[in-house]
C-alpha positions in Angstrom: 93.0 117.0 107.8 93.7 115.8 104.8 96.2 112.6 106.2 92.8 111.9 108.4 90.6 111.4 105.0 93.1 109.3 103.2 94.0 106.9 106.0 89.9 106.8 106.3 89.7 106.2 102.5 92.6 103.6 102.7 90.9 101.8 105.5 87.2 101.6 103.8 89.5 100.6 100.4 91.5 97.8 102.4 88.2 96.7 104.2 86.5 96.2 100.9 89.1 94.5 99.2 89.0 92.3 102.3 85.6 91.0 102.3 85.0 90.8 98.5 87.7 88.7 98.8 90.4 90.5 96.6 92.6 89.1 99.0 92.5 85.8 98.9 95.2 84.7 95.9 93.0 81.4 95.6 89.6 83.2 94.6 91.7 85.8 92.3 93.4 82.8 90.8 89.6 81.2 90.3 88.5 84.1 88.3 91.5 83.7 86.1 91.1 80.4 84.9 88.5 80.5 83.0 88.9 77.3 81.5 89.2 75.3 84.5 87.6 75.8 87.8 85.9 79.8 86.8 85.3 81.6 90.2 82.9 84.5 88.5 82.4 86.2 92.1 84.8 89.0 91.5 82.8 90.1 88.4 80.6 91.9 91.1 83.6 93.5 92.8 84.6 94.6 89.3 81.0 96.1 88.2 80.5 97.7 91.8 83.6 99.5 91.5 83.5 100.6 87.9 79.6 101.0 87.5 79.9 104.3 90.4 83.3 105.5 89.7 82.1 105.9 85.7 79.2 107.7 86.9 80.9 109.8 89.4 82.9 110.9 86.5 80.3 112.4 84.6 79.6 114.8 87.7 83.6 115.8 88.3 83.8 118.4 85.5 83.7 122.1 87.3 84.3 120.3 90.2 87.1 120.4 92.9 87.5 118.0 95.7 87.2 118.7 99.6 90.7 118.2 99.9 93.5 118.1 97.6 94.1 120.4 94.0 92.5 119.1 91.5 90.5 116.2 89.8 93.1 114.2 87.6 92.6 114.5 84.0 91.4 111.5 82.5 94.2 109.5 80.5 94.5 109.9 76.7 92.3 106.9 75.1 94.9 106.1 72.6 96.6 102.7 72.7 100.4 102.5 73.0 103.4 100.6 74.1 103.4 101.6 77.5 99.5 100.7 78.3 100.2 97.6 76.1 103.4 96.4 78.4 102.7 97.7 81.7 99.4 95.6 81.5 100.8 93.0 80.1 103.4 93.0 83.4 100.3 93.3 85.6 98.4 90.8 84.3 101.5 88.4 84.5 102.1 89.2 88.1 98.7 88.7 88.9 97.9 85.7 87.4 101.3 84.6 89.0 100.8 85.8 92.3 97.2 85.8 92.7 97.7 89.5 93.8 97.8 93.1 92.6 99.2 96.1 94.9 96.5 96.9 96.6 95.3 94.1 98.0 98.9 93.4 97.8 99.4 96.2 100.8 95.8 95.4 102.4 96.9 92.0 103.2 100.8 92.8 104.7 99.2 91.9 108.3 97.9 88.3 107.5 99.1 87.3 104.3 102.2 85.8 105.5 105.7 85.4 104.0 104.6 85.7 100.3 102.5 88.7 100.7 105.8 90.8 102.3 107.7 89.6 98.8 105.0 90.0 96.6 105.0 93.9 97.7 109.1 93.9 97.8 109.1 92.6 94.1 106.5 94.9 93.2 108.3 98.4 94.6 111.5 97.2 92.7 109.6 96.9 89.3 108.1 100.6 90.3 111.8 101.6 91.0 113.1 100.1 87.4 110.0 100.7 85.4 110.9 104.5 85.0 114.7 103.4 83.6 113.4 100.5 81.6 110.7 103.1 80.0 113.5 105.5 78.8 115.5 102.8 77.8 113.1 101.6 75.7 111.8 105.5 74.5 115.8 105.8 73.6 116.2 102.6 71.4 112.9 103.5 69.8 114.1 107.1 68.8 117.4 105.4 67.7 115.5 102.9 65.3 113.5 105.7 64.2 116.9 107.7 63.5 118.2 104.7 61.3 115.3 103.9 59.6 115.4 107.8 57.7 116.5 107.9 54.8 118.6 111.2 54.1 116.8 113.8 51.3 117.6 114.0 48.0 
């Protein structure tokens, strides 16, 4: 039952990224460039995806959902490397590509050549990003190893 409810979920997901036109690279592109030719259409898509979901947060606590364990905790507020780089990397790739990975994935059937390495690129970096994130934990516990000055 539960496969049945995400492939329904994915589907309604993959339909509205569809027609609010999260799919087409060109209209993403638009609402990028702010200083050229702005495309503020997606502002909508934004604010009728965040306005409900920050409400339907307020009613998750002591909550459980029809299927699955339990309501994800929400992350920690506090800004760090990680957060600071990995959105850095997504904004990059879509500003480059027009794309992020779900309309990435919703748009595998019609999006042509470009789409199919788009998503290839994108599971590489989520294959590396785990190795690149220790190696970067590890150099910054080495710096902060060097940088201690031994008691007197």
């Amino acid at each position: 039952m539960r496969l049945i409810y995400a492939f329904i979920a994915g589907g309604l997901f993959g339909a509205g990224l569809f027609i609010s036109g999260m799919t087409d690279t060109s209209k993403v592109q638009g609402w990028l460039d702010v200083f050229g030719n702005w495309d503020p259409t997606l502002a909508f898509v934004m604010g009728g995806a965040i306005i409900p979901m920050a409400i339907a947060w307020r009613f998750v606590p002591g909550r459980k959902p029809l299927v699955g364990g339990a309501f994800p905790t929400p992350p920690e507020p506090r800004l760090g490397r990680n957060l600071v780089l990995g959105s850095v990397m997504f904004g990059f790739g879509w500003g480059l590509a027009g794309l992020c990975p779900g309309p990435s994935i919703a748009s595998l059937t019609y999006g042509g050549v470009n789409h199919w390495i788009f998503v290839a690129a994108m599971l590489v970096g989520m294959l590396l990003a785990p190795k690149v994130r220790s190696l970067l934990d590890s150099m910054e516990k080495s710096s902060a190893l060097d940088t201690q000055t031994p008691a007197e």
